[in-house]
PDB file of N, CA, C and O in Angstrom:
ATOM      1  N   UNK A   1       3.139   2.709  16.355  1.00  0.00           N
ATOM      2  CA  UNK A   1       2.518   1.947  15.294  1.00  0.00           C
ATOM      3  C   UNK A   1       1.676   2.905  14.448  1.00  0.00           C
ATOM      4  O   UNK A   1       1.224   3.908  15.000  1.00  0.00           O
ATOM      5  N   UNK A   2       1.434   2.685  13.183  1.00  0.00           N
ATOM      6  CA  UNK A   2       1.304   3.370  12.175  1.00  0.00           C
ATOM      7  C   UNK A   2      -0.213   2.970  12.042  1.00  0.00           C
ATOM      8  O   UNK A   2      -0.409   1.759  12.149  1.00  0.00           O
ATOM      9  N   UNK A   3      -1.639   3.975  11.768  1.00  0.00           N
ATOM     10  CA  UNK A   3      -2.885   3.551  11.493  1.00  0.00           C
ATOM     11  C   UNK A   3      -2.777   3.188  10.033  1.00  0.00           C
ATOM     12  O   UNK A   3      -1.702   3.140   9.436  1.00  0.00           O
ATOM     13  N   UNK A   4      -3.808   2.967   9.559  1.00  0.00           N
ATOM     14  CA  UNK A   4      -4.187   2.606   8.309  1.00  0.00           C
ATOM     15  C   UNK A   4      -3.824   4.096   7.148  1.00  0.00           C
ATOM     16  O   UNK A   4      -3.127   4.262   6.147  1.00  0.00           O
ATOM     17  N   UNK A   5      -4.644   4.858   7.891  1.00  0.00           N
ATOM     18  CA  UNK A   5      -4.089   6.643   7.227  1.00  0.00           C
ATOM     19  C   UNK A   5      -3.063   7.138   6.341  1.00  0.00           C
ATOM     20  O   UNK A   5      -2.820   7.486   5.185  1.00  0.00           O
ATOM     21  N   UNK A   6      -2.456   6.936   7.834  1.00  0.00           N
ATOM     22  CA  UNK A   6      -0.528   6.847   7.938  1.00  0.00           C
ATOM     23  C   UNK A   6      -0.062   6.091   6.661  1.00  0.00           C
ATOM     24  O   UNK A   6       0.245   6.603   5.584  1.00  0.00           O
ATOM     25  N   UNK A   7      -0.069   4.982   6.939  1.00  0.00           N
ATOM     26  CA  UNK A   7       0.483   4.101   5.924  1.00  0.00           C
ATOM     27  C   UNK A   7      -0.113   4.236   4.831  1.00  0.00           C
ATOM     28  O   UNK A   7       0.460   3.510   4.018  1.00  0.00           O
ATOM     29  N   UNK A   8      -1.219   4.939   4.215  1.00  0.00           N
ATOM     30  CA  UNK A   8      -1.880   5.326   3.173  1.00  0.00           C
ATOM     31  C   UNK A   8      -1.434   6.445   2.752  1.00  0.00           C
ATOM     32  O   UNK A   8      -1.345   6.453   1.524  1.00  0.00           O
ATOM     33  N   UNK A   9      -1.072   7.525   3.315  1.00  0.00           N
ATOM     34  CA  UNK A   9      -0.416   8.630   2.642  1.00  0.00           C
ATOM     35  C   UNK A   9       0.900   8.354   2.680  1.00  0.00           C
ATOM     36  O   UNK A   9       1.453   9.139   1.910  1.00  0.00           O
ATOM     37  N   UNK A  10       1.610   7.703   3.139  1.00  0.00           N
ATOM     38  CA  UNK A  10       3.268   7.134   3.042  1.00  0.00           C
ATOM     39  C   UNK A  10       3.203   6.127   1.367  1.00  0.00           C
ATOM     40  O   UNK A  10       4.062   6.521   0.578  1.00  0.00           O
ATOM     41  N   UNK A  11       2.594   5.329   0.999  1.00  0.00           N
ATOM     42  CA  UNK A  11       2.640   5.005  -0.112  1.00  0.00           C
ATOM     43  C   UNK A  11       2.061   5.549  -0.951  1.00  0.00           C
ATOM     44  O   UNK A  11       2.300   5.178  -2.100  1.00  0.00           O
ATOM     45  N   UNK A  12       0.836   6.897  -0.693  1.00  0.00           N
ATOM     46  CA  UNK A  12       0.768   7.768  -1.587  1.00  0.00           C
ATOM     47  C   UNK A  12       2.029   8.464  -2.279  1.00  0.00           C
ATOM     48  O   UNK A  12       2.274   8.533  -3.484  1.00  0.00           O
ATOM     49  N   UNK A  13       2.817   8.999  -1.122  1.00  0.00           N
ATOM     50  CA  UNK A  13       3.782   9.715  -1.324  1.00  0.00           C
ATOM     51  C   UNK A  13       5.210   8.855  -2.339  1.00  0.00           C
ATOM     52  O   UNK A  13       6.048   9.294  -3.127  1.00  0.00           O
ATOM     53  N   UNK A  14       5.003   7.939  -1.980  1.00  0.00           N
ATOM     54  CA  UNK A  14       5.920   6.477  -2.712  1.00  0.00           C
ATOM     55  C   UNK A  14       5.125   6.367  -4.182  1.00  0.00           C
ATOM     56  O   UNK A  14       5.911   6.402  -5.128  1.00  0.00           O
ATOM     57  N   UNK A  15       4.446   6.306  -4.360  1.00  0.00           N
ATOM     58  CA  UNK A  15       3.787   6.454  -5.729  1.00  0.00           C
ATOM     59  C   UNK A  15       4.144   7.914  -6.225  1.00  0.00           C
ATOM     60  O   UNK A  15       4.754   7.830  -7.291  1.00  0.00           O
ATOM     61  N   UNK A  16       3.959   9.322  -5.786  1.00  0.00           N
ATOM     62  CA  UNK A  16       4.093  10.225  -6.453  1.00  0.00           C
ATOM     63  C   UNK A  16       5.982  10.255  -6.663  1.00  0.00           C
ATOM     64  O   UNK A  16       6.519  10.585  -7.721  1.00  0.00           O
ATOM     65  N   UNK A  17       6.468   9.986  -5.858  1.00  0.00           N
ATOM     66  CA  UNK A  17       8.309   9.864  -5.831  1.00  0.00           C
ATOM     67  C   UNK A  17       8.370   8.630  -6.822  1.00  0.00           C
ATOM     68  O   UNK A  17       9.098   8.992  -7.746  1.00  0.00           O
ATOM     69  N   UNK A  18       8.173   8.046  -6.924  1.00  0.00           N
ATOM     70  CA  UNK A  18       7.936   6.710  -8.258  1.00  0.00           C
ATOM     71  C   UNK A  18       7.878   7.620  -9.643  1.00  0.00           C
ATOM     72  O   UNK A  18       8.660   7.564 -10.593  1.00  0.00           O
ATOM     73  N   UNK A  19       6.567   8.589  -9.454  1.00  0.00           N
ATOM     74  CA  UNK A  19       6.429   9.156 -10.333  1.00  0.00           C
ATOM     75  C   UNK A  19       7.346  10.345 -11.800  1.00  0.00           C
ATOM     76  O   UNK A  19       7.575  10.482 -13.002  1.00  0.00           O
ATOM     77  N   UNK A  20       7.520  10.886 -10.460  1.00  0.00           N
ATOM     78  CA  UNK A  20       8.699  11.476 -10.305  1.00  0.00           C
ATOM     79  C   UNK A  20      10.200  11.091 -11.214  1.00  0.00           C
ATOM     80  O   UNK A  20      10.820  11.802 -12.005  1.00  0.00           O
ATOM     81  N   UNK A  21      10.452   9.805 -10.785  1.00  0.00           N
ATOM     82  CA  UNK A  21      11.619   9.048 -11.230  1.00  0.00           C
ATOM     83  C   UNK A  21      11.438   8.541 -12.464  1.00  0.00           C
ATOM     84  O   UNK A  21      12.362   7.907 -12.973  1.00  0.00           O
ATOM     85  N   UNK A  22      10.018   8.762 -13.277  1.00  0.00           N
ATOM     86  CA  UNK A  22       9.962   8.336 -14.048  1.00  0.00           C
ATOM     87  C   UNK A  22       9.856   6.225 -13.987  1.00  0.00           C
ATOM     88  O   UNK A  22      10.283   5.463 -14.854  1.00  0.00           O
ATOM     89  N   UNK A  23       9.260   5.905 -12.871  1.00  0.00           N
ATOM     90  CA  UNK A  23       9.404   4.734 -13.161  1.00  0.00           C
ATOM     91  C   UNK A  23       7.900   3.907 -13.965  1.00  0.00           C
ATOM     92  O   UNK A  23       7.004   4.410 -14.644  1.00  0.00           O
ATOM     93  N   UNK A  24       8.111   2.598 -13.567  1.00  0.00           N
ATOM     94  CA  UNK A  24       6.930   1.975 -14.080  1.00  0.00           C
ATOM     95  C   UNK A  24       5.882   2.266 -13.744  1.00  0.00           C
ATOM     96  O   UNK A  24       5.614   2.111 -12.552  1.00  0.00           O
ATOM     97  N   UNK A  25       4.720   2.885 -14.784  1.00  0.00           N
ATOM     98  CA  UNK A  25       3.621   3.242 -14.390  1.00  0.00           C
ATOM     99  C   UNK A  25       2.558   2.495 -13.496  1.00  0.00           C
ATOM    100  O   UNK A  25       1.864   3.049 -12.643  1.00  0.00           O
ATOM    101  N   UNK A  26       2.536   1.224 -13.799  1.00  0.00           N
ATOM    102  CA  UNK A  26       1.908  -0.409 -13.455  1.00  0.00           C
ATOM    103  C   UNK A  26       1.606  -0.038 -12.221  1.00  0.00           C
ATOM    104  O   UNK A  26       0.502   0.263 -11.769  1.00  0.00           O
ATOM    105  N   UNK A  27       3.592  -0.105 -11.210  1.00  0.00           N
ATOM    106  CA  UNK A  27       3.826  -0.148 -10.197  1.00  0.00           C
ATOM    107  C   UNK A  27       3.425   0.827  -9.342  1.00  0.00           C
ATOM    108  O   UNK A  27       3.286   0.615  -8.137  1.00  0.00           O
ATOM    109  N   UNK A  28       3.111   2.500 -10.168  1.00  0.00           N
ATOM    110  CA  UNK A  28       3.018   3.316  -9.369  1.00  0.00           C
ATOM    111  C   UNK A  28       1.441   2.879  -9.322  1.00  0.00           C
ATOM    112  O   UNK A  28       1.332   2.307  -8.237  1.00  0.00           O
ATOM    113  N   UNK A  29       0.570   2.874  -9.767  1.00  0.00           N
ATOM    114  CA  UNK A  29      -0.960   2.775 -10.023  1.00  0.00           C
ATOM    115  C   UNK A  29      -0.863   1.858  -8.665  1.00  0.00           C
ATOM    116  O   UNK A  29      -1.531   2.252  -7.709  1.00  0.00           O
ATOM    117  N   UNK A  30      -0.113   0.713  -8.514  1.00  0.00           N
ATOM    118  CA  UNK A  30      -0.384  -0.337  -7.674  1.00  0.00           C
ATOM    119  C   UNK A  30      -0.504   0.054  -6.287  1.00  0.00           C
ATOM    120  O   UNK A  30      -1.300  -0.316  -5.425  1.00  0.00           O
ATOM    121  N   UNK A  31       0.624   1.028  -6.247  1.00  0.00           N
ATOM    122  CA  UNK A  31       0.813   1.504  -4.684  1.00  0.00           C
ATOM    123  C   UNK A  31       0.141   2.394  -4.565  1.00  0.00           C
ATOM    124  O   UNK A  31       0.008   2.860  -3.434  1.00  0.00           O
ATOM    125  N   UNK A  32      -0.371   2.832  -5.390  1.00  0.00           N
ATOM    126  CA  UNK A  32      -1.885   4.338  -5.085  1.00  0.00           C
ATOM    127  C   UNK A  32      -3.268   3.768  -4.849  1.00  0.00           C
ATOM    128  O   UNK A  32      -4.120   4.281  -4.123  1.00  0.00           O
ATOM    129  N   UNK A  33      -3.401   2.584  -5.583  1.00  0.00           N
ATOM    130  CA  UNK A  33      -4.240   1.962  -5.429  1.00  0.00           C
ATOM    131  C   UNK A  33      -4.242   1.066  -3.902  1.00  0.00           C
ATOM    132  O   UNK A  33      -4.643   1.465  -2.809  1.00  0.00           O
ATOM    133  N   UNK A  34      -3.836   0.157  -4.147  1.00  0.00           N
ATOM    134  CA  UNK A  34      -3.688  -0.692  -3.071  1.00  0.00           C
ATOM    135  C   UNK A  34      -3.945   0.190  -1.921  1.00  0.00           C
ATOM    136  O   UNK A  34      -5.142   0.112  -1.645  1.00  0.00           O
ATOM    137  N   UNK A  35      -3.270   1.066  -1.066  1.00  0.00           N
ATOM    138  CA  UNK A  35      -3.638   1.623  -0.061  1.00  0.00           C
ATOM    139  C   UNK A  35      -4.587   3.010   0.169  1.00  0.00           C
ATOM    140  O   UNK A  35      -4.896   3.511   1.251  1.00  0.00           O
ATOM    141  N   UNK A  36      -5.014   3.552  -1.431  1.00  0.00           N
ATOM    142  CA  UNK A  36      -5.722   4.610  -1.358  1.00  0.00           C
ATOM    143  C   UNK A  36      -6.848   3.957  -1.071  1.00  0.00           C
ATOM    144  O   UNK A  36      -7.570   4.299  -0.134  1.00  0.00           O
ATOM    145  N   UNK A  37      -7.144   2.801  -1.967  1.00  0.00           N
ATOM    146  CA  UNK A  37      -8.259   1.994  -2.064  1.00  0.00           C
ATOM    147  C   UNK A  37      -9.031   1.287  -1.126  1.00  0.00           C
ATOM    148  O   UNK A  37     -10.184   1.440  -0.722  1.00  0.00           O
ATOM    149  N   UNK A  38      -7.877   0.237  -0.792  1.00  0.00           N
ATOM    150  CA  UNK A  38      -8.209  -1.108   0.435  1.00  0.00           C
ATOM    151  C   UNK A  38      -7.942  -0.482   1.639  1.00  0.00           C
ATOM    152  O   UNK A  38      -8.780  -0.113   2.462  1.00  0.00           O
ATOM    153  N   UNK A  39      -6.348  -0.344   1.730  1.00  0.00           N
ATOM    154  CA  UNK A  39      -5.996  -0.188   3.668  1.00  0.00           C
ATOM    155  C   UNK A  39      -6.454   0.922   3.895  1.00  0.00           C
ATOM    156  O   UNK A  39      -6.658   0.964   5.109  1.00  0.00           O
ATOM    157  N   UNK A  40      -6.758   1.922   3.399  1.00  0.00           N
ATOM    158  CA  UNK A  40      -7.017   3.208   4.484  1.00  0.00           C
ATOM    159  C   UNK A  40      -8.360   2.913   4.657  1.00  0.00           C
ATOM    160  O   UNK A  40      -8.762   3.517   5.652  1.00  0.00           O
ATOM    161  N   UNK A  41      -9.381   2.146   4.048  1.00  0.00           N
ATOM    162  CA  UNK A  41     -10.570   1.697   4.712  1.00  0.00           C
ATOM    163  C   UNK A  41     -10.852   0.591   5.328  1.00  0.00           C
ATOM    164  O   UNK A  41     -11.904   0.296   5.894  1.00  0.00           O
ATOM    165  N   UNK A  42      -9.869  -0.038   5.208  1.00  0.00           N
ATOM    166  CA  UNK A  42      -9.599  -1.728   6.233  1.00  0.00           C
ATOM    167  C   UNK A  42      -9.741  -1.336   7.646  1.00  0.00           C
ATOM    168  O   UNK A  42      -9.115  -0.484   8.276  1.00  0.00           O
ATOM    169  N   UNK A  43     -10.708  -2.142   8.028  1.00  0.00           N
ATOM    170  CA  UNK A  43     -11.222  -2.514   9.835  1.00  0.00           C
ATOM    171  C   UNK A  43     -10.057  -2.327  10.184  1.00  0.00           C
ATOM    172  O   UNK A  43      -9.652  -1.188  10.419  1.00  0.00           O
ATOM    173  N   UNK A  44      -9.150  -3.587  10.309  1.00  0.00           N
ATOM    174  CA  UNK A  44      -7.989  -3.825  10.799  1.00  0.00           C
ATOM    175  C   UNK A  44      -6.819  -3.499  10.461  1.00  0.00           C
ATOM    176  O   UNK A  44      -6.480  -3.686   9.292  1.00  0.00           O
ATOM    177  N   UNK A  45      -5.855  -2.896  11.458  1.00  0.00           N
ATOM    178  CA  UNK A  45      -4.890  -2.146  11.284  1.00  0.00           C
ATOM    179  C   UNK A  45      -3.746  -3.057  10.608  1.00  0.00           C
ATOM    180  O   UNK A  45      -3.244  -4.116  10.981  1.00  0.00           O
ATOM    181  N   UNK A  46      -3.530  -2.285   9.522  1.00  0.00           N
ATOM    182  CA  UNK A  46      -3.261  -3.222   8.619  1.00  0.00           C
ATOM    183  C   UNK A  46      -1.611  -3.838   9.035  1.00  0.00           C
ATOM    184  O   UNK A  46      -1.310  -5.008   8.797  1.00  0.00           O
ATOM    185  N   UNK A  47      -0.747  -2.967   9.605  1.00  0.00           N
ATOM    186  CA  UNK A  47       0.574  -2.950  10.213  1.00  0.00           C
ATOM    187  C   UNK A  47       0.631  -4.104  11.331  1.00  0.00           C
ATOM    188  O   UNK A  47       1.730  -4.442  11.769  1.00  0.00           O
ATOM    189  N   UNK A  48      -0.279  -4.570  11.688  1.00  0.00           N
ATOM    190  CA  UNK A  48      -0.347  -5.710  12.701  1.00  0.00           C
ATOM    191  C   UNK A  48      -0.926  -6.567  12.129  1.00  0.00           C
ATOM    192  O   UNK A  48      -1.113  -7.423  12.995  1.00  0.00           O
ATOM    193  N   UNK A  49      -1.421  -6.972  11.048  1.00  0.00           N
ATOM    194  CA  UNK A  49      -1.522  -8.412  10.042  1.00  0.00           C
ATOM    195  C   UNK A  49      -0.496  -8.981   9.531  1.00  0.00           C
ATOM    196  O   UNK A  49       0.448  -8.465   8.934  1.00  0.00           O
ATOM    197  N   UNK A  50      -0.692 -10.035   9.769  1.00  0.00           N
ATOM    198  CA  UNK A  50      -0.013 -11.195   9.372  1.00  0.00           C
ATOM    199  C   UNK A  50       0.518 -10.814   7.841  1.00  0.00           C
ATOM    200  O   UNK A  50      -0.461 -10.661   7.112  1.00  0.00           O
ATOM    201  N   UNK A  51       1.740 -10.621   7.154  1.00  0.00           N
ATOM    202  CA  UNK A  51       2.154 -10.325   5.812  1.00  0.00           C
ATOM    203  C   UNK A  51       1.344 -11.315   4.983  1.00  0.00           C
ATOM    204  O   UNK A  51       0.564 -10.685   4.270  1.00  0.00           O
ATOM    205  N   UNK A  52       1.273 -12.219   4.865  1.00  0.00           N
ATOM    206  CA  UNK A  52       0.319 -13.801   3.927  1.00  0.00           C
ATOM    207  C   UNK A  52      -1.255 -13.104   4.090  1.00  0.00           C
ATOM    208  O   UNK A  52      -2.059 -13.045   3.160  1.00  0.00           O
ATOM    209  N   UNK A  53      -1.531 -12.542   5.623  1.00  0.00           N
ATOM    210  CA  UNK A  53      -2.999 -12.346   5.258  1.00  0.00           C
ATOM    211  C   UNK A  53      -3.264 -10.860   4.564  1.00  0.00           C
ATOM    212  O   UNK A  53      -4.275 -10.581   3.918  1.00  0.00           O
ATOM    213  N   UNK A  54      -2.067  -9.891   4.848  1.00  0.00           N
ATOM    214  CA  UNK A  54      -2.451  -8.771   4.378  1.00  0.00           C
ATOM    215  C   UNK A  54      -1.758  -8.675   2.430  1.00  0.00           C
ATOM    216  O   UNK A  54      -2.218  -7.853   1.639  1.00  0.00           O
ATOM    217  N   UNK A  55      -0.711  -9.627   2.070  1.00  0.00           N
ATOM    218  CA  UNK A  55      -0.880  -9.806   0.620  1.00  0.00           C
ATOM    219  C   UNK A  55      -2.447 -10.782   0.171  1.00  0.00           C
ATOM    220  O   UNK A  55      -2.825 -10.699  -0.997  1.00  0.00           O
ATOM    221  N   UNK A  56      -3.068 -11.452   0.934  1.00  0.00           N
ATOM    222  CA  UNK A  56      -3.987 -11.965   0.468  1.00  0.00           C
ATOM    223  C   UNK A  56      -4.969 -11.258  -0.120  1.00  0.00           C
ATOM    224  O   UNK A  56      -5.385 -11.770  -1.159  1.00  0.00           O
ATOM    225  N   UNK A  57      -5.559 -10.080   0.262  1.00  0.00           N
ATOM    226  CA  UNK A  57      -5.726  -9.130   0.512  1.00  0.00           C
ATOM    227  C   UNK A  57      -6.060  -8.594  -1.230  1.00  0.00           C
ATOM    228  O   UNK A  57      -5.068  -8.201  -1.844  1.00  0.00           O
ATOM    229  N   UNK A  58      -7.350  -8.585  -1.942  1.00  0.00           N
ATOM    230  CA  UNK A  58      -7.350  -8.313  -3.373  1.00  0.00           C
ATOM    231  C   UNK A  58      -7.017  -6.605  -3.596  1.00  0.00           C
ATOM    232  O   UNK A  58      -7.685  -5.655  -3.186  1.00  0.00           O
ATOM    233  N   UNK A  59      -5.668  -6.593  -4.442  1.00  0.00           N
ATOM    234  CA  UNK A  59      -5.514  -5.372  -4.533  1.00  0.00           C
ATOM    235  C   UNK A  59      -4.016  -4.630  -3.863  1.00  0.00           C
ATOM    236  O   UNK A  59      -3.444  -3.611  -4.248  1.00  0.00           O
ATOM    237  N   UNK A  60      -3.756  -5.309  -3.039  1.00  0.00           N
ATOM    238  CA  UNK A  60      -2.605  -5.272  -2.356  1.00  0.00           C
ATOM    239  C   UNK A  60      -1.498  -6.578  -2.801  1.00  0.00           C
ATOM    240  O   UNK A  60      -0.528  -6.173  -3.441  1.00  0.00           O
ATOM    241  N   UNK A  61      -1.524  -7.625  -2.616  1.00  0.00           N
ATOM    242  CA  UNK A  61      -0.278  -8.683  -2.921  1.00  0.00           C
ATOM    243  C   UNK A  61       1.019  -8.594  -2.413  1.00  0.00           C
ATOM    244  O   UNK A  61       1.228  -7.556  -1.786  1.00  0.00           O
ATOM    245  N   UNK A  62       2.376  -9.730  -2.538  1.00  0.00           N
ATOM    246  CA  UNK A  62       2.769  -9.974  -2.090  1.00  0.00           C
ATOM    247  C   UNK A  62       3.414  -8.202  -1.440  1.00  0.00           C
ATOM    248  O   UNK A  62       3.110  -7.592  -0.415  1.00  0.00           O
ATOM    249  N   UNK A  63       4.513  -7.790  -2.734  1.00  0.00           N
ATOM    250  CA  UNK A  63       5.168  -6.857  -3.507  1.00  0.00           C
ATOM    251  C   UNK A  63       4.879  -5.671  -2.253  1.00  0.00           C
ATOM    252  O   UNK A  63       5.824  -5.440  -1.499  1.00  0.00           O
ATOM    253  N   UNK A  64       3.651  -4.971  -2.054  1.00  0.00           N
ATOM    254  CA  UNK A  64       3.170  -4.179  -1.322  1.00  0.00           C
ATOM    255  C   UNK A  64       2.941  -4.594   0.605  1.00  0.00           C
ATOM    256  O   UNK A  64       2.852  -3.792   1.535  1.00  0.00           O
ATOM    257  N   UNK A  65       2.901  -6.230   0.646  1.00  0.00           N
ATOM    258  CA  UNK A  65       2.564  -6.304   1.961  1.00  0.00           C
ATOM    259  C   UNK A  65       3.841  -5.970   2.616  1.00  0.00           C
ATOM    260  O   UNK A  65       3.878  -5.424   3.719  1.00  0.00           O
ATOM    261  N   UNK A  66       5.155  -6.379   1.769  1.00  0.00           N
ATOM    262  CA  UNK A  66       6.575  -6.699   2.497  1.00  0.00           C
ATOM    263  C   UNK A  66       6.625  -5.321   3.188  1.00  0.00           C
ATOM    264  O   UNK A  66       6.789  -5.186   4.400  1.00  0.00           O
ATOM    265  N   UNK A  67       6.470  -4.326   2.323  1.00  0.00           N
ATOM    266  CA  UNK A  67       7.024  -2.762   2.225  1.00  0.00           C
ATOM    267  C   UNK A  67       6.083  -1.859   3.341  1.00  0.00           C
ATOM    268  O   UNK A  67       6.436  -0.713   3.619  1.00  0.00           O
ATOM    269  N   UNK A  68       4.798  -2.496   3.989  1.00  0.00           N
ATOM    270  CA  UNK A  68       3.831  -2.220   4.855  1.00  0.00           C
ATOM    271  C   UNK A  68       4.569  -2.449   6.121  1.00  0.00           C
ATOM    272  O   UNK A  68       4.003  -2.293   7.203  1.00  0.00           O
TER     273      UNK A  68
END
């Protein structure tokens, strides 16, 4: 199982490969954000939340919980 960290530099890295491809800027901001921001400082490991409670989650949403 993956810490909060982990899964924070894995969608870092998904944002800079986004980047890369030239895709939507929006989307990349979202996934740099969302886990640079929230999960790598979230109590709870975010990989063992409930998907509904971890899109609840301001900053993260649906889009990002699936892919967690």
């Amino acid at each position: 199982m993956l810490n909060n960290k982990q899964i924070a530099g894995k969608f870092d890295l998904l944002a800079k490969l986004l980047e890369l491809h030239d895709e939507n800027p929006f989307k990349i901001k979202s996934y740099a954000n969302a886990y640079l921001r929230v999960l790598e400082n979230w109590k709870v490991t975010s990989s063992i939340m409930p998907k509904v409670e971890l899109a609840a989650i301001k900053g993260v949403g649906t889009a990002i919980a699936e892919k967690s």
